[in-house]
Backbone as XML, in Angstrom:
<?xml version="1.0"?>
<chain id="A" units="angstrom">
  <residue number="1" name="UNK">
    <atom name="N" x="0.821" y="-1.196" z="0.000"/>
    <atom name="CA" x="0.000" y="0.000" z="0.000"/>
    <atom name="C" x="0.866" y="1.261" z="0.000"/>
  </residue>
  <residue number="2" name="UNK">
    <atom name="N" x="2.195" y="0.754" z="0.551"/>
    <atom name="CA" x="2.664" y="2.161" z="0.560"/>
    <atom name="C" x="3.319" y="3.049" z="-0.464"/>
  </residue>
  <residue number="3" name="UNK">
    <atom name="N" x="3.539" y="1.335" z="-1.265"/>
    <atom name="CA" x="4.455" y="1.685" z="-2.460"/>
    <atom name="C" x="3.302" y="2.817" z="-3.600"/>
  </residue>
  <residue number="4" name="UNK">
    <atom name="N" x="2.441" y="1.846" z="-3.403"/>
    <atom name="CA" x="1.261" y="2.335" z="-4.518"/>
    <atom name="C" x="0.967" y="4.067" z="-3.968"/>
  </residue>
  <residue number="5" name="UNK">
    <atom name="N" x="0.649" y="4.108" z="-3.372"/>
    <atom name="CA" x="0.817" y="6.008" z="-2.347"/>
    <atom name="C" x="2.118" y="6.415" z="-2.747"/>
  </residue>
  <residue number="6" name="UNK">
    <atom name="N" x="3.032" y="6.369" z="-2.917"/>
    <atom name="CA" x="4.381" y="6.924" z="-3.103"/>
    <atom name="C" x="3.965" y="6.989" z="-4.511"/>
  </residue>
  <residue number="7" name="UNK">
    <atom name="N" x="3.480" y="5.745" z="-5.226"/>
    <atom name="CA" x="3.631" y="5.512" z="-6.870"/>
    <atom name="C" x="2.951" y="7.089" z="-7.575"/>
  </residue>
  <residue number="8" name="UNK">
    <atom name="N" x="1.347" y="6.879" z="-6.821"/>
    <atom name="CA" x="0.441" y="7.439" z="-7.265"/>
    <atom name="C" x="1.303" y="9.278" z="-6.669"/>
  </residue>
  <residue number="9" name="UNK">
    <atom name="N" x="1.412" y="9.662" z="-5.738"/>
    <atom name="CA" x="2.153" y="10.863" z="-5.415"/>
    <atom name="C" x="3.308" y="11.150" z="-6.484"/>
  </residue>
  <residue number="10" name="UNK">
    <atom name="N" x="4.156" y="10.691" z="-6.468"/>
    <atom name="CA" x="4.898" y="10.954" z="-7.748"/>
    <atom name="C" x="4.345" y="11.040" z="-8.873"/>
  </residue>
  <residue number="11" name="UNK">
    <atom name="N" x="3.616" y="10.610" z="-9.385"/>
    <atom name="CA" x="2.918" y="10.751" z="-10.779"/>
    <atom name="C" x="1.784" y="12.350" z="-10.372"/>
  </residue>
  <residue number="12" name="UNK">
    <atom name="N" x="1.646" y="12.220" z="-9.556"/>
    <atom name="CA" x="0.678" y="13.815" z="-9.427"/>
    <atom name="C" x="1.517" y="14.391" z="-8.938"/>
  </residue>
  <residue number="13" name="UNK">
    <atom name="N" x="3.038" y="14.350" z="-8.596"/>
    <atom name="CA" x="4.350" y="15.714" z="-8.421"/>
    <atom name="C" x="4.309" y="15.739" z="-10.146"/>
  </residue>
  <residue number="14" name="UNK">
    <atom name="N" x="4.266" y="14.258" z="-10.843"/>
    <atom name="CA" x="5.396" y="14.921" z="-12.365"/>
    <atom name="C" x="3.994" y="15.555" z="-13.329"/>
  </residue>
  <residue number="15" name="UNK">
    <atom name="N" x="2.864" y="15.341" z="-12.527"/>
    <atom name="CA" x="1.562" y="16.181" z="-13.781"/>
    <atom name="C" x="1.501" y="17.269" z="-13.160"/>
  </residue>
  <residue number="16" name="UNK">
    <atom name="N" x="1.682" y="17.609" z="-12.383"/>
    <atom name="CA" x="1.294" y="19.150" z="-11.435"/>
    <atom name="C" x="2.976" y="20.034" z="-12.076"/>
  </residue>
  <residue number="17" name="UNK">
    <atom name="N" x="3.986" y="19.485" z="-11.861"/>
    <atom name="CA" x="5.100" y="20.257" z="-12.360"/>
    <atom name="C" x="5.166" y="20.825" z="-13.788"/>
  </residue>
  <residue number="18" name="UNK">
    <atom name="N" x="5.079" y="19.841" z="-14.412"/>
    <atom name="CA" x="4.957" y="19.824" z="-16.287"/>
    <atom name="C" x="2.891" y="21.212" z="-16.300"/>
  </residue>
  <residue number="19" name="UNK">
    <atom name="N" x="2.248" y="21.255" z="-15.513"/>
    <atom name="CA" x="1.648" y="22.265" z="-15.618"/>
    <atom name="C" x="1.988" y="23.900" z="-15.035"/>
  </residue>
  <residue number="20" name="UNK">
    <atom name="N" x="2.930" y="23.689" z="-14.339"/>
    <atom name="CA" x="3.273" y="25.136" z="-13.554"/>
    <atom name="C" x="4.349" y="25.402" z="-14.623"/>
  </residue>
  <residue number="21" name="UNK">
    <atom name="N" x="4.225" y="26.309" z="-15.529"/>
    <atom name="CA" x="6.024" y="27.226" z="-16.288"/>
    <atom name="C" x="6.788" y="27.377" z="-15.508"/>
  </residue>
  <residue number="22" name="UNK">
    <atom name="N" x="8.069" y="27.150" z="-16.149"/>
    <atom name="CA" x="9.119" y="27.148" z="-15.475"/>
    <atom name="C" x="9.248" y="28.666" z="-14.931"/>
  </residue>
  <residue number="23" name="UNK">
    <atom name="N" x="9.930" y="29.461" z="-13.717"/>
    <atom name="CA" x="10.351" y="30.468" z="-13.109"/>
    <atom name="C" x="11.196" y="31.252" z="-13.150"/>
  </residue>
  <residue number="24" name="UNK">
    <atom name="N" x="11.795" y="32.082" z="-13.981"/>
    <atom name="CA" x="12.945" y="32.765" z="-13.539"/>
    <atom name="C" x="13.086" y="33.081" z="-12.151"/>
  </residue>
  <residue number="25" name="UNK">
    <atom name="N" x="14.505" y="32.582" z="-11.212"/>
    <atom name="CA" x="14.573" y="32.209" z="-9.876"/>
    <atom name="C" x="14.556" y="33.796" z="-9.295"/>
  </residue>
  <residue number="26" name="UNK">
    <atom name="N" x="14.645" y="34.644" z="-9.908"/>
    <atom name="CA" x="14.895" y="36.055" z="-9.243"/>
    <atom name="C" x="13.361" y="36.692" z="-9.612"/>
  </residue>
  <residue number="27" name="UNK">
    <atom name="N" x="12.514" y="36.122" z="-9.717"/>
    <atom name="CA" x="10.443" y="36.826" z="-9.419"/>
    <atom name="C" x="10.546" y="36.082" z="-8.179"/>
  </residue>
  <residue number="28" name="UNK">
    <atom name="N" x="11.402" y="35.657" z="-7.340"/>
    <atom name="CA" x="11.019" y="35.166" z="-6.330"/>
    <atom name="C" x="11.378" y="36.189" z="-5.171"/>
  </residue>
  <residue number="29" name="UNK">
    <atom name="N" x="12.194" y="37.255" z="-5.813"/>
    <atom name="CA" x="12.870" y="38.115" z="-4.595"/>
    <atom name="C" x="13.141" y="37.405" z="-2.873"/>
  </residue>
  <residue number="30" name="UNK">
    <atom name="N" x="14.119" y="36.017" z="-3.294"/>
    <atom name="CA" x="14.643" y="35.474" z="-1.853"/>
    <atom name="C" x="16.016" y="36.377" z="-2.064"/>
  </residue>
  <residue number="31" name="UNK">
    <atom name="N" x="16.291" y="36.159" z="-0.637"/>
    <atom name="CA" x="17.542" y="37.421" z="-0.400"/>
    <atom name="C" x="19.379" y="36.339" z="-0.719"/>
  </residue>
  <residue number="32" name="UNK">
    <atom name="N" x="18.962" y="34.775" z="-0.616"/>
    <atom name="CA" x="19.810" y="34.099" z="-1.166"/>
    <atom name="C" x="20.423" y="34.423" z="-2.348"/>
  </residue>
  <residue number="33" name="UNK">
    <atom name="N" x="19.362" y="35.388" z="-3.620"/>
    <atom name="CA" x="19.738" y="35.370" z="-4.635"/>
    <atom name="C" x="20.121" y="36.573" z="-5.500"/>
  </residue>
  <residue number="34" name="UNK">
    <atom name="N" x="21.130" y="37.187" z="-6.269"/>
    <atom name="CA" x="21.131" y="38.428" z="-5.948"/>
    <atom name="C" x="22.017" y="38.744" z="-7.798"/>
  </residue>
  <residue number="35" name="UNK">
    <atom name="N" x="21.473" y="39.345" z="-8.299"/>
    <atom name="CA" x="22.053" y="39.692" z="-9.766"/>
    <atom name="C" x="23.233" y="40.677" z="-9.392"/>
  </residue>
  <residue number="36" name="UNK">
    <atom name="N" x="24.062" y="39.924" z="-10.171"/>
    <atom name="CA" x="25.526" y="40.834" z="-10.365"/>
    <atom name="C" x="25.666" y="41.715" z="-11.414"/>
  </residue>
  <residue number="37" name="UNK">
    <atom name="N" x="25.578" y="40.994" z="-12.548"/>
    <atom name="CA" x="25.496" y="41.883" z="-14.396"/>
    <atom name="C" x="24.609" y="41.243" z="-14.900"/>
  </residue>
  <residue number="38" name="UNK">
    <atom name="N" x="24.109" y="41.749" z="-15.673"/>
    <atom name="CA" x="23.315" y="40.856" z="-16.614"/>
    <atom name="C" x="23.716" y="42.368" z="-18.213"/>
  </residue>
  <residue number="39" name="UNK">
    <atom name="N" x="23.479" y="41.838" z="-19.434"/>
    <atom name="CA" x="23.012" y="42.138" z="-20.715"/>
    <atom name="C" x="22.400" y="41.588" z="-21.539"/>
  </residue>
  <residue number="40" name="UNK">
    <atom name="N" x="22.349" y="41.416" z="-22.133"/>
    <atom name="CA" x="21.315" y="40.642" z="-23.626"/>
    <atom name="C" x="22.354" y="39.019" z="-23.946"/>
  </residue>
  <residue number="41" name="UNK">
    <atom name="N" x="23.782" y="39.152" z="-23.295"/>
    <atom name="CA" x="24.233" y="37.959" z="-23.362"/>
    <atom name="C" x="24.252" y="37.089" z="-22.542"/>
  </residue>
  <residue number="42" name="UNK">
    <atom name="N" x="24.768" y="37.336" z="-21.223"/>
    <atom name="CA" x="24.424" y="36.465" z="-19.764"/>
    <atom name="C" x="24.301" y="37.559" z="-18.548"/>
  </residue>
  <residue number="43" name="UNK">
    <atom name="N" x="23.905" y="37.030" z="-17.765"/>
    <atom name="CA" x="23.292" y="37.608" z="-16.150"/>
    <atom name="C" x="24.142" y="36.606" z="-15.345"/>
  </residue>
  <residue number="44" name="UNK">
    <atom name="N" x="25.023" y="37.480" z="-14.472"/>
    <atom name="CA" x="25.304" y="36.864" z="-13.533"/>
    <atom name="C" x="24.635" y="36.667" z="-12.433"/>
  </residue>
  <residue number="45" name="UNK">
    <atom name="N" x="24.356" y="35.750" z="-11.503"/>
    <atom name="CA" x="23.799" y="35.701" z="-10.504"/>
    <atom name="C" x="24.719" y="34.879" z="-9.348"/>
  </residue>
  <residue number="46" name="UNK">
    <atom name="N" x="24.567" y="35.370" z="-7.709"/>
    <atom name="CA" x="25.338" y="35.616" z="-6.805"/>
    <atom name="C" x="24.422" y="34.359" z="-5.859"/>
  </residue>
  <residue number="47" name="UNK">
    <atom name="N" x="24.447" y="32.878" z="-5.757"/>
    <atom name="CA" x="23.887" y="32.221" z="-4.573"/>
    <atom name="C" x="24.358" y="32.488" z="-3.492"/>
  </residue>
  <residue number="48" name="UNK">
    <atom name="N" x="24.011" y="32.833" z="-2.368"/>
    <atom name="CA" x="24.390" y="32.686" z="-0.718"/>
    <atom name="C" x="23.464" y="32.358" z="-0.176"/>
  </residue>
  <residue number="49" name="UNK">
    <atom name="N" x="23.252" y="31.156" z="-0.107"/>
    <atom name="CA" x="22.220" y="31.276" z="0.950"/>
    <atom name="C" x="22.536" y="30.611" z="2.298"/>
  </residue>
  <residue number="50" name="UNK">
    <atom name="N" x="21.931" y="30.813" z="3.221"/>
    <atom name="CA" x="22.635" y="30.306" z="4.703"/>
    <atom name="C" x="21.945" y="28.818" z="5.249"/>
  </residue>
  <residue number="51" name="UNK">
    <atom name="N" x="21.996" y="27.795" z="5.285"/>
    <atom name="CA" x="21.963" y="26.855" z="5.586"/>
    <atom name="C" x="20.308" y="26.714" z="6.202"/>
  </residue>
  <residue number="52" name="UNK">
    <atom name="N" x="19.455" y="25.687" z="5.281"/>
    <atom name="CA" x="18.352" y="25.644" z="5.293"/>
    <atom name="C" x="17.310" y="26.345" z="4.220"/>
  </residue>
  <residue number="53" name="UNK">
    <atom name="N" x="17.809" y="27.267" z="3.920"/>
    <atom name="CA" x="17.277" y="28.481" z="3.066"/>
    <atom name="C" x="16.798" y="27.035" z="1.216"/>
  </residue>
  <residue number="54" name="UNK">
    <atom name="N" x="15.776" y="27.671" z="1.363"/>
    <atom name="CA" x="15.006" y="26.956" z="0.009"/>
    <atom name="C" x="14.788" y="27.792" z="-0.931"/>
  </residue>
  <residue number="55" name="UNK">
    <atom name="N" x="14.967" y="27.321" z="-2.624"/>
    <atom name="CA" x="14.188" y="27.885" z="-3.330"/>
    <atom name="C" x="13.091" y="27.152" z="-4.277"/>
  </residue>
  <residue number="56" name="UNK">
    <atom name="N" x="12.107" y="27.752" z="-4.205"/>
    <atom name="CA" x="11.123" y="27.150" z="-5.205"/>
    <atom name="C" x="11.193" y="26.873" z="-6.657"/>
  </residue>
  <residue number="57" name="UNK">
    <atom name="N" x="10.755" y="25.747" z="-7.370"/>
    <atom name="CA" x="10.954" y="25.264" z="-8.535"/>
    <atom name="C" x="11.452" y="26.580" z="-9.221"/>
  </residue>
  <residue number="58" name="UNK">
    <atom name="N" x="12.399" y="26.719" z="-10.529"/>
    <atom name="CA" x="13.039" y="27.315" z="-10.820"/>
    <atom name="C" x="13.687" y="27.164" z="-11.985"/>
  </residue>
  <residue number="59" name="UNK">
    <atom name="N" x="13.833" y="27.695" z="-13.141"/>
    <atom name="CA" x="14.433" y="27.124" z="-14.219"/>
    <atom name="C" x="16.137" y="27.991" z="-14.554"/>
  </residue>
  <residue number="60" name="UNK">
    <atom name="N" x="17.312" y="27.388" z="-14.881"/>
    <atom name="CA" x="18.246" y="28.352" z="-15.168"/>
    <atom name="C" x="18.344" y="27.885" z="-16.682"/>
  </residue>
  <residue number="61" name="UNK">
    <atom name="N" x="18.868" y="28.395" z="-17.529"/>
    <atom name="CA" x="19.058" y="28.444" z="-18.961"/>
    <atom name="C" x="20.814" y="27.460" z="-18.783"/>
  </residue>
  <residue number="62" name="UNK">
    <atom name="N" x="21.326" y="27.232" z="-20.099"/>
    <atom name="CA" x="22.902" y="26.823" z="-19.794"/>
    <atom name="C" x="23.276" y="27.844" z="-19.041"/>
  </residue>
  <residue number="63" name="UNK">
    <atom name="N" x="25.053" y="27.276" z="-17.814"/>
    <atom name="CA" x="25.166" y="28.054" z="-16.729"/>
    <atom name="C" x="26.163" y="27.324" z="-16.569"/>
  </residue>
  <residue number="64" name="UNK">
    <atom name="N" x="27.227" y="28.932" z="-16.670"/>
    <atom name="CA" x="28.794" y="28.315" z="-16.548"/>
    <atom name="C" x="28.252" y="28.323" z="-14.575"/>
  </residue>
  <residue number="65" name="UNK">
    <atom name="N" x="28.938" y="27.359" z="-14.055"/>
    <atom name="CA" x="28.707" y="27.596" z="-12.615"/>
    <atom name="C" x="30.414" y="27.670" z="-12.129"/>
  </residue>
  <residue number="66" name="UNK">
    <atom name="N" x="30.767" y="28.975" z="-10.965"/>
    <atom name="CA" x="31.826" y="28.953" z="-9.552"/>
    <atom name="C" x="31.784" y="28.843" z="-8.853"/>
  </residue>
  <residue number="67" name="UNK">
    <atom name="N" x="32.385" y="28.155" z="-7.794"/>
    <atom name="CA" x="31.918" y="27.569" z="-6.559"/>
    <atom name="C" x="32.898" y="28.523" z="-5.362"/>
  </residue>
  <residue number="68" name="UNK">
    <atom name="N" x="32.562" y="29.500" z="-4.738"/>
    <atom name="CA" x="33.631" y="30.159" z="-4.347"/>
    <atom name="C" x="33.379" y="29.616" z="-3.008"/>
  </residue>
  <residue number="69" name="UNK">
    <atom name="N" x="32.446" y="29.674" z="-2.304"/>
    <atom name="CA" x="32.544" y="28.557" z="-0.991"/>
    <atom name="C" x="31.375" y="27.010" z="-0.823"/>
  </residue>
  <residue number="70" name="UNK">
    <atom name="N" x="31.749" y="26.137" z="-1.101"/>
    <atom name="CA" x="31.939" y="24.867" z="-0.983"/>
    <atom name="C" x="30.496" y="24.643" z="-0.266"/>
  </residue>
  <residue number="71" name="UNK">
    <atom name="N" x="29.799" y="23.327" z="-0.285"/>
    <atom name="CA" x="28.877" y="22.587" z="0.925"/>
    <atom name="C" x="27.772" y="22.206" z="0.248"/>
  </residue>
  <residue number="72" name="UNK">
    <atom name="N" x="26.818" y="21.641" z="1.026"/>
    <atom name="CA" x="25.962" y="20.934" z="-0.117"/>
    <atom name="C" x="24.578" y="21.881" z="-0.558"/>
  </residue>
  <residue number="73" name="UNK">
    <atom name="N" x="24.080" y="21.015" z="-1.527"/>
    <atom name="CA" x="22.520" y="21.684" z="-1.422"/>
    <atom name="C" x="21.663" y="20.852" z="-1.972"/>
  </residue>
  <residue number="74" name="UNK">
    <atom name="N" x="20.685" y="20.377" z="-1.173"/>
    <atom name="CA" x="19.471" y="19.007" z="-1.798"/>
    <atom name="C" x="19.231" y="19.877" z="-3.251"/>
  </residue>
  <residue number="75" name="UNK">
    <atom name="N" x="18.982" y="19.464" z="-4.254"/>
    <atom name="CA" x="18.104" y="19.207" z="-5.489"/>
    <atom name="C" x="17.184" y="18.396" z="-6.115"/>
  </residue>
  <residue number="76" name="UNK">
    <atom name="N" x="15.874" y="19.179" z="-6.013"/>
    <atom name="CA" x="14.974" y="18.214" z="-6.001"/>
    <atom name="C" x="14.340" y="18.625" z="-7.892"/>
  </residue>
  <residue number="77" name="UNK">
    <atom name="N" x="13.935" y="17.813" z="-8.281"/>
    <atom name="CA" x="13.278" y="17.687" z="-9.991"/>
    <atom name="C" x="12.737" y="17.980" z="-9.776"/>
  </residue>
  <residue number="78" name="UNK">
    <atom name="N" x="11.567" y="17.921" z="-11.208"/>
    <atom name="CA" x="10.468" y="18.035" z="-11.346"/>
    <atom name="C" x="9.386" y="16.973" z="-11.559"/>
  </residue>
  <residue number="79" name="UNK">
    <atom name="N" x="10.481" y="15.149" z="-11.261"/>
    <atom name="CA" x="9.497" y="14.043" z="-10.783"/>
    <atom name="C" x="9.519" y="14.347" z="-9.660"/>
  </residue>
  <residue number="80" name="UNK">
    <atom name="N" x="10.071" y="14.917" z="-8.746"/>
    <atom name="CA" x="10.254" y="14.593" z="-7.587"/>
    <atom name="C" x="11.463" y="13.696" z="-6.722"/>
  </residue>
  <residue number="81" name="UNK">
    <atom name="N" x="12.289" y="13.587" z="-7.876"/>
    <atom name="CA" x="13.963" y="13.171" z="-7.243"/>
    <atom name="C" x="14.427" y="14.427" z="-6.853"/>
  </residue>
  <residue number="82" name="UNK">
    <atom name="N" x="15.330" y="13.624" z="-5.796"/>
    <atom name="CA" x="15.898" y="14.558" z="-5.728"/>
    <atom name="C" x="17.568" y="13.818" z="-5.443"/>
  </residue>
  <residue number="83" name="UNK">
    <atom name="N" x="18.960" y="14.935" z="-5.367"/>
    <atom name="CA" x="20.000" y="14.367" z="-4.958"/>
    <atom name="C" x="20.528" y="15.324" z="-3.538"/>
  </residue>
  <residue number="84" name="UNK">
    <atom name="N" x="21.621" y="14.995" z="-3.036"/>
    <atom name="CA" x="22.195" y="15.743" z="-2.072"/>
    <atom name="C" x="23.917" y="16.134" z="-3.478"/>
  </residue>
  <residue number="85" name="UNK">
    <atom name="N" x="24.104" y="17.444" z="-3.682"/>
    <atom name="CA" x="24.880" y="17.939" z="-4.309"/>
    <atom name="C" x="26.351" y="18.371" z="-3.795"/>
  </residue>
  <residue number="86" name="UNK">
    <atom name="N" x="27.443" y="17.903" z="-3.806"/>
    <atom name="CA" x="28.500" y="18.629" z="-2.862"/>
    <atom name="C" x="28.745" y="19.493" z="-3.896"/>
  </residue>
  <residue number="87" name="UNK">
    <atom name="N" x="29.493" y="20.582" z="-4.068"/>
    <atom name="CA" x="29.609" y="21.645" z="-4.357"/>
    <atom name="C" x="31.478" y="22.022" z="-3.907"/>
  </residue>
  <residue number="88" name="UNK">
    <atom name="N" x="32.551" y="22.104" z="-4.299"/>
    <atom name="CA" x="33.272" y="21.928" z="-4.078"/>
    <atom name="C" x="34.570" y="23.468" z="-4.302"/>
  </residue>
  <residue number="89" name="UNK">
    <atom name="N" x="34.796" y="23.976" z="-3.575"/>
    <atom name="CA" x="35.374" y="25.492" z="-3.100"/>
    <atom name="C" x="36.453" y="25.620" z="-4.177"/>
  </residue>
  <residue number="90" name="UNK">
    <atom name="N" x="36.096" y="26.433" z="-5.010"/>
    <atom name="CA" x="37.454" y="26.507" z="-5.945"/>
    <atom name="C" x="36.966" y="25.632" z="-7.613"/>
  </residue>
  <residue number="91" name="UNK">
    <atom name="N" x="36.065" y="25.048" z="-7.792"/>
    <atom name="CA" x="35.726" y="24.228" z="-8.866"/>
    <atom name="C" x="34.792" y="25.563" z="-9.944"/>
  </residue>
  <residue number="92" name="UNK">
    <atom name="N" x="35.012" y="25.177" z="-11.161"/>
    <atom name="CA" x="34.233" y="25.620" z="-11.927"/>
    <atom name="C" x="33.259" y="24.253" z="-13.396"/>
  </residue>
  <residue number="93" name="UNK">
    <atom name="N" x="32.295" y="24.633" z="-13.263"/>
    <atom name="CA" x="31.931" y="23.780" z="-14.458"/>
    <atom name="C" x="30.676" y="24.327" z="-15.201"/>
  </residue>
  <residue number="94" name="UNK">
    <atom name="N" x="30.183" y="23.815" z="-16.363"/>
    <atom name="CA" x="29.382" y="23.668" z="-17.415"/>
    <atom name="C" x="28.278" y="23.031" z="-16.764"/>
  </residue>
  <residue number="95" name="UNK">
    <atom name="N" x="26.672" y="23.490" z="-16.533"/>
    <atom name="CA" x="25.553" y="22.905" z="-16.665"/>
    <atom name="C" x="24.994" y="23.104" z="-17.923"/>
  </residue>
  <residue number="96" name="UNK">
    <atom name="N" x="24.060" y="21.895" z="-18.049"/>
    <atom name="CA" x="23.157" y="22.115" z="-19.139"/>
    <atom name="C" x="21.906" y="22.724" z="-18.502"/>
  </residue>
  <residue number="97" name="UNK">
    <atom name="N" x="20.830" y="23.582" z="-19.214"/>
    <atom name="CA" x="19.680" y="24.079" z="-19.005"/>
    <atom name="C" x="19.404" y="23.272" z="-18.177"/>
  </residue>
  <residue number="98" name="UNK">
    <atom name="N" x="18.402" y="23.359" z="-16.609"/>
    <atom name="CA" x="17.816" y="22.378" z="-16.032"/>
    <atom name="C" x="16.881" y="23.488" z="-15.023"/>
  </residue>
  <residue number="99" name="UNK">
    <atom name="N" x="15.850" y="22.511" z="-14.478"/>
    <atom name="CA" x="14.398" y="23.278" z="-14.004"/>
    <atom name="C" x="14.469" y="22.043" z="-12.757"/>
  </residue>
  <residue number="100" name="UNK">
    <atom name="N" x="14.502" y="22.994" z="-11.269"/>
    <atom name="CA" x="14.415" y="22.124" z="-9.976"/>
    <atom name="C" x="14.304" y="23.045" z="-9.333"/>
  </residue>
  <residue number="101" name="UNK">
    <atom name="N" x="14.306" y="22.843" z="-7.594"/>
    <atom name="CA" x="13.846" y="23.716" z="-6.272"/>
    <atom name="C" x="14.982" y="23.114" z="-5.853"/>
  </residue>
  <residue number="102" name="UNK">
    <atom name="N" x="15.736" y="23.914" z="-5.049"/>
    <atom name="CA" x="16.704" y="23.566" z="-3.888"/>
    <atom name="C" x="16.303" y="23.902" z="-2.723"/>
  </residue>
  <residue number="103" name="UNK">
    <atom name="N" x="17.385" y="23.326" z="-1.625"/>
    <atom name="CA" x="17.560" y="23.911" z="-0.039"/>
    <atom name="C" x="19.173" y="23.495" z="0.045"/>
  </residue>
  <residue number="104" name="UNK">
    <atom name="N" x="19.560" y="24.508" z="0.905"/>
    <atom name="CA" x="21.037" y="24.671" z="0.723"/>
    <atom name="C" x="20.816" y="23.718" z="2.471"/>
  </residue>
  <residue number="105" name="UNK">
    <atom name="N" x="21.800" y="22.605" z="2.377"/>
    <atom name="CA" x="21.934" y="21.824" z="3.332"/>
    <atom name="C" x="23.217" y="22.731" z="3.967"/>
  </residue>
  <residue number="106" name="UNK">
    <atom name="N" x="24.454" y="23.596" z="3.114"/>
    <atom name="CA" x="24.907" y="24.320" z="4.102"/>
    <atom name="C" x="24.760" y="25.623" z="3.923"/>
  </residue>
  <residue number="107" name="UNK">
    <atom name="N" x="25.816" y="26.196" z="4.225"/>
    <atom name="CA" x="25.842" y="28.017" z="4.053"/>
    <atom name="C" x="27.136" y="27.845" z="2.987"/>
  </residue>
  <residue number="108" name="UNK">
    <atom name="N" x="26.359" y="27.754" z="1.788"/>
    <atom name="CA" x="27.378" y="27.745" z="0.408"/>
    <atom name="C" x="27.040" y="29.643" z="-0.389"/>
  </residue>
  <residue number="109" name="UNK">
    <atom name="N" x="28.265" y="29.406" z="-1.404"/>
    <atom name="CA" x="28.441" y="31.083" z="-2.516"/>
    <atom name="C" x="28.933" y="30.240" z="-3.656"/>
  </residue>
  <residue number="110" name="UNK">
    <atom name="N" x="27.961" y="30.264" z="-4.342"/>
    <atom name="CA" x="27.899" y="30.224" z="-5.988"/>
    <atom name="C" x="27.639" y="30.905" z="-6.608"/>
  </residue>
  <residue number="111" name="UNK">
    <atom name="N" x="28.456" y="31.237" z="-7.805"/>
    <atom name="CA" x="28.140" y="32.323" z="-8.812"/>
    <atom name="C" x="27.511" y="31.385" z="-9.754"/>
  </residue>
  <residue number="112" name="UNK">
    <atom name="N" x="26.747" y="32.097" z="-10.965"/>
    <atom name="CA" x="26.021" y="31.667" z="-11.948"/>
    <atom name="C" x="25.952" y="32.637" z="-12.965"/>
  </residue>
  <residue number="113" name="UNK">
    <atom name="N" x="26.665" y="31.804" z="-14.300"/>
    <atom name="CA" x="26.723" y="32.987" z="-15.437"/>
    <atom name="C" x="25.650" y="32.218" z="-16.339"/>
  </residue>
  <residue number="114" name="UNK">
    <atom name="N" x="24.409" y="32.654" z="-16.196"/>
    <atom name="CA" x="23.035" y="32.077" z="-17.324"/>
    <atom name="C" x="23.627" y="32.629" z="-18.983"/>
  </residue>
  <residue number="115" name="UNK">
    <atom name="N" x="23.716" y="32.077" z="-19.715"/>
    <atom name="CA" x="23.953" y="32.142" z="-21.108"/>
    <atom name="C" x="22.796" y="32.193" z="-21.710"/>
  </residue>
  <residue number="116" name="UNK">
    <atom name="N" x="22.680" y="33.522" z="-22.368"/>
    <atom name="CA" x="21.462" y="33.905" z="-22.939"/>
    <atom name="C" x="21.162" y="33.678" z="-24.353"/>
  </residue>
  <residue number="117" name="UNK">
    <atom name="N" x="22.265" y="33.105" z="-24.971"/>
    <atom name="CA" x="22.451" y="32.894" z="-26.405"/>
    <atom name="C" x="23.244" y="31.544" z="-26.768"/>
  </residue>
</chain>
C-alpha cells in the first residue's frame, strides 16, 4: 500500500510540475539570490544562501557555474527526485539548461553565469 501512495504521489508531483512554467529564480525576490550583471548575453547571478534556506521550482538556462565557498545543497526535480549535491570550493563547471527547487543543506556562494544565447 505504501508503495502504490508513493507511486500514485509521484505521478501527481510529475503532472502538477509539467503544468506550472518554469520560473525565472529572481520573481522570487529570496535574499539568497542576488544579480551581479546581466546584458542581452548572460546575467550573472550571486547564490548565498545560509543553511536551510530553500528555493522554489526554478528554471536556469545553460550556466557556466563557480563555486567560491563549498557545501551541499538538496536538489529536487520536477518528478520529484531529488540528490544531495557537494559543491566543491574553488571548482568551476558547465551545466546544461535544467528546471528544480533547492535547499542549501549548508551556508554555500555560488556564482552563476546564465547564457542567454
Amino acid at each position: 500500500m505504501k508503495k502504490l501512495i508513493a507511486l500514485l504521489a509521484g505521478g501527481l508531483l510529475l503532472l502538477l510540475s509539467s503544468l506550472v512554467p518554469a520560473q525565472d529564480v529572481m520573481k522570487y525576490d529570496l535574499k539568497q539570490w542576488t544579480v551581479m550583471a546581466e546584458n542581452d548575453v548572460a546575467r550573472v547571478l550571486k547564490y548565498a544562501p545560509e543553511k536551510g534556506a530553500r528555493t522554489p521550482v526554478h528554471s536556469h538556462p545553460s550556466t557556466v557555474v563557480y563555486v567560491v565557498k563549498g557545501g551541499k545543497v538538496k536538489t529536487t526535480m520536477p518528478d520529484g527526485s531529488a540528490q544531495d549535491r557537494e559543491f566543491k570550493t574553488g571548482t568551476a563547471f558547465l551545466r546544461a539548461a535544467e528546471t528544480h527547487s533547492d535547499e542549501a543543506l549548508d551556508d554555500v556562494e555560488i556564482i552563476f553565469v546564465e547564457l542567454k544565447k
